[in-house]
C-alpha positions, 0 to 999 in steps of 0.5 A, spaced: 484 491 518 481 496 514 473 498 514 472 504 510 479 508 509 485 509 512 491 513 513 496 516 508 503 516 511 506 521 505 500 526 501 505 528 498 508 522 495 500 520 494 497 525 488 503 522 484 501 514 484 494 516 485 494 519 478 498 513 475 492 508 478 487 513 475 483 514 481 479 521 480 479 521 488 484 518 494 476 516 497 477 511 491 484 508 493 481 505 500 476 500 496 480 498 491 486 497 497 481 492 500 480 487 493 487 488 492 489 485 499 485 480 498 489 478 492 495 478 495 497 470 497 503 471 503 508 468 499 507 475 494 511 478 501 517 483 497 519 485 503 525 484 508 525 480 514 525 482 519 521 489 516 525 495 514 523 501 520 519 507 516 522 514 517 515 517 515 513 522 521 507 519 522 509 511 522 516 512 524 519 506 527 513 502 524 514 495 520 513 496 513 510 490 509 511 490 501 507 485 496 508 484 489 503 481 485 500 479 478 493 483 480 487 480 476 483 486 478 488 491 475 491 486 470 498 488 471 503 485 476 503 491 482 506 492 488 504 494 495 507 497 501 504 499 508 505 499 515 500 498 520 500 502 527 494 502 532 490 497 528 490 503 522 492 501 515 498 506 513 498 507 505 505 508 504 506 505 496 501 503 491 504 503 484 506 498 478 511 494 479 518 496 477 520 489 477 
């Protein structure tokens, strides 16, 4: 579970989805993450089954798990992907949803 922040598997990919979300800074992103998953029902899960492997250095080998969802706080359908290793939330995705 995350309590305050987490980690980003790719900075580099991050800058772009923060900037299409607004956030004015990636100290933001963590509270809004919390509402978001919150939102999310488990039958919202986009992923595949078994999850697909990450390739991310950081998470390499971890499970990923991607959501989409019509989010009530944001008031567009969103989707959301992220892995979970050592009991730290991994920031992988956090966009519009492209379906």
């Amino acid at each position: 579970m995350i309590e305050r922040n987490g980690i980003f598997a790719n900075v580099n990919k991050v800058v772009g989805e923060l900037n299409e979300l607004e956030m004015e800074s990636s100290d933001l992103i963590w509270n809004l993450i919390l509402e978001l998953l919150d939102e999310i029902a488990p039958e919202k899960y986009a992923g595949k089954r078994p999850p697909d492997k990450s390739y991310e250095k950081k998470i390499e080998k971890s499970e990923l798990y991607a959501f989409c969802w019509n989010s009530k706080k944001l008031g567009k359908k969103m989707y959301i992907k992220f892995a979970l290793k050592e009991n730290t939330y991994y920031y992988v995705s956090l966009h519009k949803s492209k379906v």
